[in-house]
PQR file of N, CA, C, O and H, with PARSE charges and radii, in Angstrom:
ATOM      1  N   UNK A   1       3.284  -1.281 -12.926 -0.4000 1.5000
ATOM      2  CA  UNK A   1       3.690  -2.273 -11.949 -0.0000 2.0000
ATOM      3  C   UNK A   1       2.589  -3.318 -11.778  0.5500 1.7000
ATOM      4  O   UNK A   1       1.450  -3.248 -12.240 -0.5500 1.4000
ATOM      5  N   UNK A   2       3.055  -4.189 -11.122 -0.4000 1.5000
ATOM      6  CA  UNK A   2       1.975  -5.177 -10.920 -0.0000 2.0000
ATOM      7  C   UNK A   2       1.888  -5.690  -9.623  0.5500 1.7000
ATOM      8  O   UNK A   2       2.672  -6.426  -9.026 -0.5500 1.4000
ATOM      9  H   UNK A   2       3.980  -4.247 -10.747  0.4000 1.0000
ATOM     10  N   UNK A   3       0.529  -5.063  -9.170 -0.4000 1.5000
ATOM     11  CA  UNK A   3       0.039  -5.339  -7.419 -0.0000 2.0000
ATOM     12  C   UNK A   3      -0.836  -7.051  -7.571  0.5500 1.7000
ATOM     13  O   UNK A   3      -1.709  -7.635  -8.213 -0.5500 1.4000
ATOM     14  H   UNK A   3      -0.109  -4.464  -9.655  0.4000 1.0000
ATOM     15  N   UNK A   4       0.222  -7.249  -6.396 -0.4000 1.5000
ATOM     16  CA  UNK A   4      -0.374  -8.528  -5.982 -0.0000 2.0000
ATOM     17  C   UNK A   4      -0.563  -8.528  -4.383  0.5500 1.7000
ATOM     18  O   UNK A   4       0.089  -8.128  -3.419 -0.5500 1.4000
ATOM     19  H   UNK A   4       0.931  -6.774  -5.875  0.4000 1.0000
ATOM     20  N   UNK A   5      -1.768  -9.171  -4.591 -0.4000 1.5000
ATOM     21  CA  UNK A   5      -2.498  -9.395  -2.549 -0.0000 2.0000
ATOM     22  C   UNK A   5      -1.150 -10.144  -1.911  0.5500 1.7000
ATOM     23  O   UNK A   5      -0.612 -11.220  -2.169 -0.5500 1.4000
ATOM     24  H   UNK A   5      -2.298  -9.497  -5.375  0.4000 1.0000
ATOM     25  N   UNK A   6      -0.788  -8.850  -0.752 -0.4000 1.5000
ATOM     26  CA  UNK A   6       0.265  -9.497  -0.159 -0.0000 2.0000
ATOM     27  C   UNK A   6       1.629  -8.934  -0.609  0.5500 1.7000
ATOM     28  O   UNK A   6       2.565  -9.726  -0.496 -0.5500 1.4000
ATOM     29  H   UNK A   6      -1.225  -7.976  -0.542  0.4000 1.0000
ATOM     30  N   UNK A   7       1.842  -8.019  -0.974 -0.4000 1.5000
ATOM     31  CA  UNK A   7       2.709  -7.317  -1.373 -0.0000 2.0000
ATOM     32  C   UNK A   7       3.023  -6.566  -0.602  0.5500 1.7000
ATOM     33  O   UNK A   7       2.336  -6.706   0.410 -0.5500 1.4000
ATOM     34  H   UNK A   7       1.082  -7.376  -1.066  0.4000 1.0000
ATOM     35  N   UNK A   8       3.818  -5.699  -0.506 -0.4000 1.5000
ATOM     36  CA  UNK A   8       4.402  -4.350   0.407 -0.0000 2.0000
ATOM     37  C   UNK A   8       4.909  -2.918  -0.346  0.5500 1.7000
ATOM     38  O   UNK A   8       6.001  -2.600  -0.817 -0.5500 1.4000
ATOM     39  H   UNK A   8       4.376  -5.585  -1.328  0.4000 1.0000
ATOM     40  N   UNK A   9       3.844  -2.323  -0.261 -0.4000 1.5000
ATOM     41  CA  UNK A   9       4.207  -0.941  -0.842 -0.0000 2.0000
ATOM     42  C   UNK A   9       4.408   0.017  -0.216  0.5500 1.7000
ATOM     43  O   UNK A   9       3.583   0.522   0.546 -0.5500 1.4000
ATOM     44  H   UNK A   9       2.957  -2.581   0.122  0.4000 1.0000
ATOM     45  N   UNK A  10       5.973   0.596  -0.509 -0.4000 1.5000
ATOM     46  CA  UNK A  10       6.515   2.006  -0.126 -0.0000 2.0000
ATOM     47  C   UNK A  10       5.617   3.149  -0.825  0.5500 1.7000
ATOM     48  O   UNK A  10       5.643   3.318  -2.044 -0.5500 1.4000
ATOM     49  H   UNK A  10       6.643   0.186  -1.128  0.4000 1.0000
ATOM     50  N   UNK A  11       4.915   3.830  -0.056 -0.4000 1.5000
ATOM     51  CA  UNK A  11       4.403   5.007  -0.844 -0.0000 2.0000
ATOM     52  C   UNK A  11       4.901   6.328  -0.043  0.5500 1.7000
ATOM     53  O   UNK A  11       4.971   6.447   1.180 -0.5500 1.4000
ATOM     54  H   UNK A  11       4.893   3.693   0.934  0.4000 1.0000
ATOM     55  N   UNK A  12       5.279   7.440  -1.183 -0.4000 1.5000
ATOM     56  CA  UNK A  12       5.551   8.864  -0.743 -0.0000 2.0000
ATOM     57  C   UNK A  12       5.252   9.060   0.207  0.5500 1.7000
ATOM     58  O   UNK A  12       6.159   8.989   1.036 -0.5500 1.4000
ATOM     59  H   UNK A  12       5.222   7.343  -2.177  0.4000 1.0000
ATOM     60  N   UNK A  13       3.957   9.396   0.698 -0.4000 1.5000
ATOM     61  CA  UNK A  13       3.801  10.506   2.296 -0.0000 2.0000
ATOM     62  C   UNK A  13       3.891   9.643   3.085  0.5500 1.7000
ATOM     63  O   UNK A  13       3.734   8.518   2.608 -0.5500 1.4000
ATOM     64  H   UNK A  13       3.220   9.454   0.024  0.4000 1.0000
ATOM     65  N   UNK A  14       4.122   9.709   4.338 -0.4000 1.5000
ATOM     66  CA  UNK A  14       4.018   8.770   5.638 -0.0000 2.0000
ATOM     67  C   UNK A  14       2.990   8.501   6.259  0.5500 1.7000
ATOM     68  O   UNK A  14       2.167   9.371   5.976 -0.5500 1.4000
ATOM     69  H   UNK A  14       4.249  10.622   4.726  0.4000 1.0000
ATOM     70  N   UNK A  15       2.518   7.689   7.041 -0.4000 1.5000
ATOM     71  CA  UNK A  15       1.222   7.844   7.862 -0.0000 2.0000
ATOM     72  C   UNK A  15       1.561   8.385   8.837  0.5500 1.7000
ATOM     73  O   UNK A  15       2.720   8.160   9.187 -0.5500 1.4000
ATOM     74  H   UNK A  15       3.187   6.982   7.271  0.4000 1.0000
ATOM     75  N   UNK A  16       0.775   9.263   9.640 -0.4000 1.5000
ATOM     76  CA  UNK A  16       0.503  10.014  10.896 -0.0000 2.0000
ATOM     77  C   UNK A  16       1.739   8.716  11.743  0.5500 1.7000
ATOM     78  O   UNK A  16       2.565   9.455  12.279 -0.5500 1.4000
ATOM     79  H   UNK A  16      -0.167   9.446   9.356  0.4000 1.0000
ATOM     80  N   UNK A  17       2.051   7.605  11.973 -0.4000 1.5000
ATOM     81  CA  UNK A  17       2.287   6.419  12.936 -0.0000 2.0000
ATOM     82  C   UNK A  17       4.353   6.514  12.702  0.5500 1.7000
ATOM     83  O   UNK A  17       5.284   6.254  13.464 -0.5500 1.4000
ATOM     84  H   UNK A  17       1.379   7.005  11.538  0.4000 1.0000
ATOM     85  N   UNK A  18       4.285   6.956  11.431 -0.4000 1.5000
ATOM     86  CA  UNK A  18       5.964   7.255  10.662 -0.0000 2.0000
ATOM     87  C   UNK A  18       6.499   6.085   9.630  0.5500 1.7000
ATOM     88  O   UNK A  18       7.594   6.173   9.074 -0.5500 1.4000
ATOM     89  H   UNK A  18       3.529   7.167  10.812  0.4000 1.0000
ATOM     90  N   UNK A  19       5.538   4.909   9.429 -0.4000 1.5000
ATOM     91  CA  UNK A  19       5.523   4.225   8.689 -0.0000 2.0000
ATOM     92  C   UNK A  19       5.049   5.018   7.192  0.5500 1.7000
ATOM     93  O   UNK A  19       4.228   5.921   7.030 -0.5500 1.4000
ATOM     94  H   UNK A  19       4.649   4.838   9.881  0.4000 1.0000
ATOM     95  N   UNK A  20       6.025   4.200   6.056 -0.4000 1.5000
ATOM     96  CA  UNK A  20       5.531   4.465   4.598 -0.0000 2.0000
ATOM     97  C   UNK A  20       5.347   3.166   3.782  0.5500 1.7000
ATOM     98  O   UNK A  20       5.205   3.060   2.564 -0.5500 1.4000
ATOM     99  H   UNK A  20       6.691   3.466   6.187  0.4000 1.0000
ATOM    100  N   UNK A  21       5.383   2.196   4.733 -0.4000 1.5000
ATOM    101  CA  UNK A  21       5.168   0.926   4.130 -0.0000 2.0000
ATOM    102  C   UNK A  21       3.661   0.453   4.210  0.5500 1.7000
ATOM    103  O   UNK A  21       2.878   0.875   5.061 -0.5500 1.4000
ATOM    104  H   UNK A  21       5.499   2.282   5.722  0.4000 1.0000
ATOM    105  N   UNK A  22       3.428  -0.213   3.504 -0.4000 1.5000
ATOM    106  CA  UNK A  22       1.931  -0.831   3.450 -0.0000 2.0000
ATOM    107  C   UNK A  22       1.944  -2.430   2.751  0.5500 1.7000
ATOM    108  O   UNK A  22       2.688  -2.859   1.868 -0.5500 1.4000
ATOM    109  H   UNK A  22       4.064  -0.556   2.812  0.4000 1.0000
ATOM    110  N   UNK A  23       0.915  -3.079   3.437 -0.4000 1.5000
ATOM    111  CA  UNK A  23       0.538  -4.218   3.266 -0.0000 2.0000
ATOM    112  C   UNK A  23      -0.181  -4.165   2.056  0.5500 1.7000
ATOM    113  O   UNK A  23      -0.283  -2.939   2.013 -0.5500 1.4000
ATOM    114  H   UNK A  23       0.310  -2.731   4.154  0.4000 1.0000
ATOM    115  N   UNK A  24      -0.762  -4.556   1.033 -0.4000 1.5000
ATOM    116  CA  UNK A  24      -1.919  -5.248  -0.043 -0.0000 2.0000
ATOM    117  C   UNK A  24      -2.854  -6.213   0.416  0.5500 1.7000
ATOM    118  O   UNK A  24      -2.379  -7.345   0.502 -0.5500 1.4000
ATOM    119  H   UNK A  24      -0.679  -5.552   1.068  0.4000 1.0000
ATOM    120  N   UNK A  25      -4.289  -6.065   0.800 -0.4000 1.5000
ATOM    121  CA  UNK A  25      -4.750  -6.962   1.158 -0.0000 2.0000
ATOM    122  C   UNK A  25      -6.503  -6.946   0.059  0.5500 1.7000
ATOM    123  O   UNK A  25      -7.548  -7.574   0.232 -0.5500 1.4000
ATOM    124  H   UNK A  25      -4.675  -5.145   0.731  0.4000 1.0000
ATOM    125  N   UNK A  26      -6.208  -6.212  -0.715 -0.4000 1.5000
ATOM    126  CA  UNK A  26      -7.509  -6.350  -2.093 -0.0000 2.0000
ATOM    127  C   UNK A  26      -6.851  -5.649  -2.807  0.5500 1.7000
ATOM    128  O   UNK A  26      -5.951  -4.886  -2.456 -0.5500 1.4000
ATOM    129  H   UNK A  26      -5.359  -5.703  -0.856  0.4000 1.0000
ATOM    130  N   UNK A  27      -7.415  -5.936  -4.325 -0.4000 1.5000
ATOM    131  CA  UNK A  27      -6.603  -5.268  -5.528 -0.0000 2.0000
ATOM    132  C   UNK A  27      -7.615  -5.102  -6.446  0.5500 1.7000
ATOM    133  O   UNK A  27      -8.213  -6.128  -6.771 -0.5500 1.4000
ATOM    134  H   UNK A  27      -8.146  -6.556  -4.609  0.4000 1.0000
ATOM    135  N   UNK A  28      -7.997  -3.917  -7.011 -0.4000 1.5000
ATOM    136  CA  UNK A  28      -9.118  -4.013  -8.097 -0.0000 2.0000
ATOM    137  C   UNK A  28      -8.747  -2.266  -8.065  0.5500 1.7000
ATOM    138  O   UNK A  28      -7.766  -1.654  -7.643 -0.5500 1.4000
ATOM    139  H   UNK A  28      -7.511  -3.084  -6.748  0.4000 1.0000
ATOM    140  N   UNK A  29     -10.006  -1.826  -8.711 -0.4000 1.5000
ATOM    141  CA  UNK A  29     -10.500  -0.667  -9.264 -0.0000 2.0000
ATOM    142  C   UNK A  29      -9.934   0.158  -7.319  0.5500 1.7000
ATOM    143  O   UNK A  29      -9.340   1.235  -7.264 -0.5500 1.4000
ATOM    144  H   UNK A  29     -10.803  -2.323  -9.054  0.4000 1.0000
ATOM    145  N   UNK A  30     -10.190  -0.402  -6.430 -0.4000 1.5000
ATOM    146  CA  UNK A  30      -9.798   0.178  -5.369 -0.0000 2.0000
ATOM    147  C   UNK A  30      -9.089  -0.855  -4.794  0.5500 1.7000
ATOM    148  O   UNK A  30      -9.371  -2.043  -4.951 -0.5500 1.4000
ATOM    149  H   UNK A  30     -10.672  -1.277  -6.474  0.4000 1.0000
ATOM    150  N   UNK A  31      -7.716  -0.218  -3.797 -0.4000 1.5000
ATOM    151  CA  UNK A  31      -6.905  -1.075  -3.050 -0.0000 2.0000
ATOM    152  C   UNK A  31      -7.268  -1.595  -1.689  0.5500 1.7000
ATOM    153  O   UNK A  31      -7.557  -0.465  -1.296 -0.5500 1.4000
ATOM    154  H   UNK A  31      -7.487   0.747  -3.670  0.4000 1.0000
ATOM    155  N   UNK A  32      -7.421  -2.085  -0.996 -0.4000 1.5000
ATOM    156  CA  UNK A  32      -7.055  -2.048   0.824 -0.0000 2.0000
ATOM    157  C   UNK A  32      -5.682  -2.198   1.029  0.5500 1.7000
ATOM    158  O   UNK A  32      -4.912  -3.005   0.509 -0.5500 1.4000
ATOM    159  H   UNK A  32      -7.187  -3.003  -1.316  0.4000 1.0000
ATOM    160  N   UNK A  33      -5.477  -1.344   1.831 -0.4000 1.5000
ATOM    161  CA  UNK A  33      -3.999  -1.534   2.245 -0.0000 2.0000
ATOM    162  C   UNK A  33      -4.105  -1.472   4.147  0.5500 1.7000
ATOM    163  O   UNK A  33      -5.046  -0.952   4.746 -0.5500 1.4000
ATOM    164  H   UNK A  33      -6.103  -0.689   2.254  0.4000 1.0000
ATOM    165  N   UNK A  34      -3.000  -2.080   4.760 -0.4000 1.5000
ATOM    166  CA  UNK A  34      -2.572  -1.811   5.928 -0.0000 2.0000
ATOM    167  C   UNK A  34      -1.668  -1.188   6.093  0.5500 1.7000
ATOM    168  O   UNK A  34      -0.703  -1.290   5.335 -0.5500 1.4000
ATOM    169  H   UNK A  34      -2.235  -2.503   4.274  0.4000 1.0000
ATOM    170  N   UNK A  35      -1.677  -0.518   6.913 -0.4000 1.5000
ATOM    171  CA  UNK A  35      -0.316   0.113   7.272 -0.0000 2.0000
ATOM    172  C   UNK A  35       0.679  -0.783   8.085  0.5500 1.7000
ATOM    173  O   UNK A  35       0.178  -1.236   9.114 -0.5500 1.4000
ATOM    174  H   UNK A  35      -2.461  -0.435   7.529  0.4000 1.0000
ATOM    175  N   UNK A  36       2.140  -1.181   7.818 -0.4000 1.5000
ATOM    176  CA  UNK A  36       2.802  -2.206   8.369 -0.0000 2.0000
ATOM    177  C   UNK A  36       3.363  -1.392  10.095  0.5500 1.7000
ATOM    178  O   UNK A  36       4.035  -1.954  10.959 -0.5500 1.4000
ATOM    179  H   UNK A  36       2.548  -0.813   6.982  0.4000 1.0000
ATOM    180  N   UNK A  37       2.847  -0.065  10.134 -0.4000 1.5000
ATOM    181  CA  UNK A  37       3.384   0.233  11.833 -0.0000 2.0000
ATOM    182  C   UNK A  37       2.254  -0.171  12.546  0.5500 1.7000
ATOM    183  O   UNK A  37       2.217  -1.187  13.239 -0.5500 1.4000
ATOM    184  H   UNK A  37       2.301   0.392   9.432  0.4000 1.0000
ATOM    185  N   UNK A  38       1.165   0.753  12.356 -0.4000 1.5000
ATOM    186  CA  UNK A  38       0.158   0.462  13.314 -0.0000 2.0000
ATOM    187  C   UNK A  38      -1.486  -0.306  12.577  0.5500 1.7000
ATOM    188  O   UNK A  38      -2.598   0.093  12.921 -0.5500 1.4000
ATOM    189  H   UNK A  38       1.195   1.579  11.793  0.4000 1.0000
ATOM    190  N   UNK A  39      -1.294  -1.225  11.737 -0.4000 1.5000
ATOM    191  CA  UNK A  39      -2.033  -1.987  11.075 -0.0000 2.0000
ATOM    192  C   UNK A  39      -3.503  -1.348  10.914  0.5500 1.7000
ATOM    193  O   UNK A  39      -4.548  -1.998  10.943 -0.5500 1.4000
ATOM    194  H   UNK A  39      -0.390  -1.548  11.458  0.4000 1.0000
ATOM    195  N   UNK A  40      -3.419  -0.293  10.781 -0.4000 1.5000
ATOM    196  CA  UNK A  40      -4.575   0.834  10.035 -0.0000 2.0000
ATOM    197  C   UNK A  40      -4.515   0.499   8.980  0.5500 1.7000
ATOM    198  O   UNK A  40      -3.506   0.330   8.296 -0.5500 1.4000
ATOM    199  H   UNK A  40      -2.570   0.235  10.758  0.4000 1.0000
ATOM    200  N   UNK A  41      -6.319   0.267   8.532 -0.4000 1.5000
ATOM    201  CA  UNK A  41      -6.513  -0.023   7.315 -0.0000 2.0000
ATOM    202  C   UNK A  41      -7.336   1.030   6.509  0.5500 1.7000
ATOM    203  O   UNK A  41      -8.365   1.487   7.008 -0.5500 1.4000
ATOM    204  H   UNK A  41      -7.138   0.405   9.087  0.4000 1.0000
ATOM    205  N   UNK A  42      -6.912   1.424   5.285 -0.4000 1.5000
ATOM    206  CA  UNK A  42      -7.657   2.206   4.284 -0.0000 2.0000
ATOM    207  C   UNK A  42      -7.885   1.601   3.297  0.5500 1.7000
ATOM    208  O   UNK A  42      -7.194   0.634   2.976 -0.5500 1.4000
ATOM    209  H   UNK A  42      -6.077   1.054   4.880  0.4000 1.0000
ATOM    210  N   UNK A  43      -9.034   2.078   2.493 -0.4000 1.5000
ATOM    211  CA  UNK A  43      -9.235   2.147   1.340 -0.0000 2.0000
ATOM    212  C   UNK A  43      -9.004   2.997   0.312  0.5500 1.7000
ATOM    213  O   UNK A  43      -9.466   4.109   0.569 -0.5500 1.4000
ATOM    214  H   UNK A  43      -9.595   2.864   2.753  0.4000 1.0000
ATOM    215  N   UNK A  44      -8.324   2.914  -1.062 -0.4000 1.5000
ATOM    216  CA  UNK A  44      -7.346   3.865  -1.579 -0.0000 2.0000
ATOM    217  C   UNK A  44      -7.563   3.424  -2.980  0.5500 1.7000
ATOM    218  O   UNK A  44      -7.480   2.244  -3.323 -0.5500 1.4000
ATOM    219  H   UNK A  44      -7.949   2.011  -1.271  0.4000 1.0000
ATOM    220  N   UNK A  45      -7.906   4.634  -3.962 -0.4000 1.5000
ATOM    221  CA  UNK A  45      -8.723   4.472  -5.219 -0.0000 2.0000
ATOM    222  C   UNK A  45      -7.004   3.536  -6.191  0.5500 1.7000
ATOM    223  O   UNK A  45      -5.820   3.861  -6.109 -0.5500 1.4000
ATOM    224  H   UNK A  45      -7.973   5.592  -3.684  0.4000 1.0000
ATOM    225  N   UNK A  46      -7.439   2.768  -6.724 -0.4000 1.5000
ATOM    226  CA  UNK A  46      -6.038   2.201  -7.710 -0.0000 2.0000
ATOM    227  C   UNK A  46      -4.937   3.421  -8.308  0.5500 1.7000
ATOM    228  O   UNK A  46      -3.731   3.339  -8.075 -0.5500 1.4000
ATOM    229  H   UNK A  46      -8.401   2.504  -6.791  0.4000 1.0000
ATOM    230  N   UNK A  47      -5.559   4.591  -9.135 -0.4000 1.5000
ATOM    231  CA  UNK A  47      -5.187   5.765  -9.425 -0.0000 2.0000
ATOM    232  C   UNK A  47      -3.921   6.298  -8.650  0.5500 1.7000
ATOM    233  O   UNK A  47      -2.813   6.569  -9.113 -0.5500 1.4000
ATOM    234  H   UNK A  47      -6.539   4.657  -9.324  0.4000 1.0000
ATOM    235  N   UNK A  48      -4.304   6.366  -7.545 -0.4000 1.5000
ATOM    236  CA  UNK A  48      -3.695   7.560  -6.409 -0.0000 2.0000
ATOM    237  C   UNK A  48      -2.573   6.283  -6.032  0.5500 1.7000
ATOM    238  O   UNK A  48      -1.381   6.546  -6.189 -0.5500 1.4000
ATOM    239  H   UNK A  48      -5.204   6.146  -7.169  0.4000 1.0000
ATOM    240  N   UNK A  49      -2.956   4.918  -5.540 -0.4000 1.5000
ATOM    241  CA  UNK A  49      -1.429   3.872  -5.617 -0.0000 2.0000
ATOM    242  C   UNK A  49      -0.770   4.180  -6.313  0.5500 1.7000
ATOM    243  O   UNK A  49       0.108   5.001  -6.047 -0.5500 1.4000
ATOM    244  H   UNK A  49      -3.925   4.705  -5.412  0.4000 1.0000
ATOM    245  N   UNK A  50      -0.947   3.574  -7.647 -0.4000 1.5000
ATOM    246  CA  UNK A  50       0.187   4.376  -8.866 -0.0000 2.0000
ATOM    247  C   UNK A  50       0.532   5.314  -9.002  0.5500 1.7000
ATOM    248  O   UNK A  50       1.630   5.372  -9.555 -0.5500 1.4000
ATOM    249  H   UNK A  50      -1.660   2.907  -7.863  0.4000 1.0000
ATOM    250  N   UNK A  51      -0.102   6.586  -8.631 -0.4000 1.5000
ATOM    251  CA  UNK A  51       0.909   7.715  -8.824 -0.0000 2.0000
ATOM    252  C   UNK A  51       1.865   7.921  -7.279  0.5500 1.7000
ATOM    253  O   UNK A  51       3.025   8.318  -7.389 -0.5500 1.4000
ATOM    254  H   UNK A  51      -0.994   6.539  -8.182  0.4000 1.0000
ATOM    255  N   UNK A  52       1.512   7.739  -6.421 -0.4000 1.5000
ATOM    256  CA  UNK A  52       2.322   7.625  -5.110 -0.0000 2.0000
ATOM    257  C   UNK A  52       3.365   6.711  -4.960  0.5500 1.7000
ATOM    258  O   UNK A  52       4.426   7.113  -4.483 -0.5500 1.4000
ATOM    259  H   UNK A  52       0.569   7.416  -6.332  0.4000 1.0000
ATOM    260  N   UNK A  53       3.201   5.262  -5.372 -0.4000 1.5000
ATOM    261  CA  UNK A  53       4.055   4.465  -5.155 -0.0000 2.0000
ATOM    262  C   UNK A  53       5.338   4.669  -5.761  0.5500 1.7000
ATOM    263  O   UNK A  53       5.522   4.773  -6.974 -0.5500 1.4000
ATOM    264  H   UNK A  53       2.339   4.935  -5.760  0.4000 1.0000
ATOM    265  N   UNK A  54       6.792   4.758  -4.290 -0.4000 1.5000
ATOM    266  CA  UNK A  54       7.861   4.705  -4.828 -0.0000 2.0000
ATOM    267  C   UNK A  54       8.905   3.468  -4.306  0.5500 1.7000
ATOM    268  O   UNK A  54      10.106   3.609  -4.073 -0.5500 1.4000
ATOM    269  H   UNK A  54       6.642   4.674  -3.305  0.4000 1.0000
ATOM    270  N   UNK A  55       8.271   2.467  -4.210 -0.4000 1.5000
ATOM    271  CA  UNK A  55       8.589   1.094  -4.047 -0.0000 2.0000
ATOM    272  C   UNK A  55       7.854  -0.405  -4.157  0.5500 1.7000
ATOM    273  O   UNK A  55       6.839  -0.188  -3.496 -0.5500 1.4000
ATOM    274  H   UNK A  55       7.296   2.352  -4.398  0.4000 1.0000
ATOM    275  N   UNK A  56       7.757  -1.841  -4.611 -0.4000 1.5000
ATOM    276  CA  UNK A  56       7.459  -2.477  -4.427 -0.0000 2.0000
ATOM    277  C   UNK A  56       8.498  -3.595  -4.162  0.5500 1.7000
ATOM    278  O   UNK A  56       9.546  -3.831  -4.763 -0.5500 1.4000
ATOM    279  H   UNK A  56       8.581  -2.017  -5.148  0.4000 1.0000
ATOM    280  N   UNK A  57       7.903  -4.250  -3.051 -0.4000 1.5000
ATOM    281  CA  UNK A  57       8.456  -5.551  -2.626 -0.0000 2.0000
ATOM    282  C   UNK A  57       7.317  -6.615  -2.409  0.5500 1.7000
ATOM    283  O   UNK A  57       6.318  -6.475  -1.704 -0.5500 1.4000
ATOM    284  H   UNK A  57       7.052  -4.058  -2.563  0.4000 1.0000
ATOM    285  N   UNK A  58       7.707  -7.799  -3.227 -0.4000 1.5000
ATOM    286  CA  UNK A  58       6.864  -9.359  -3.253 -0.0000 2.0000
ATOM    287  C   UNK A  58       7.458  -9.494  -2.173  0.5500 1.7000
ATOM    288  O   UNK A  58       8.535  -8.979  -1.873 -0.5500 1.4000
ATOM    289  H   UNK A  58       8.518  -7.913  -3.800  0.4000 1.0000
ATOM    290  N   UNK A  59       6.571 -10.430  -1.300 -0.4000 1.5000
ATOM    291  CA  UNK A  59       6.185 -10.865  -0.210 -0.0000 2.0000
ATOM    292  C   UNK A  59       6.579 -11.982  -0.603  0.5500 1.7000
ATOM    293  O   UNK A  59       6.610 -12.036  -1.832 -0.5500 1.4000
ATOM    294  H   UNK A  59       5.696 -10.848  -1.544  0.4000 1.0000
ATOM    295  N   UNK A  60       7.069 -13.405   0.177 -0.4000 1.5000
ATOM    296  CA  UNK A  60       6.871 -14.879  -0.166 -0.0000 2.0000
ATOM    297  C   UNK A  60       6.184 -15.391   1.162  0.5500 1.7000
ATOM    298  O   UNK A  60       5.861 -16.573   1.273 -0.5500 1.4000
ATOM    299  H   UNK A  60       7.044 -13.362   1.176  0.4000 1.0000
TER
END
């Protein structure tokens, strides 16, 4: 797939908040993502995105 800053990714487990959606806000060797319920931010190795992710949606 192809992550772009600003994207929205559905990933498998949920966050603690019940959201499984996430924001893109860096893209490299490691991601930042937000969480779109309660705008918690992690850092998340590229690896573990791709194997988790079971959705993408472009943003405009």
């Amino acid at each position: 797939m192809d992550y772009e800053v600003g994207d929205i990714v559905k990933l498998k487990k949920q966050h603690p908040c019940g959201s499984k959606e996430w924001r893109i806000l860096r893209v490299g060797a490691d991601f930042r993502l937000e969480c779109m319920g309660c705008s918690h931010q992690i850092m998340i190795p590229r690896k573990q995105v791709e194997k988790n992710t079971r959705g993408l949606r472009k943003e405009e």
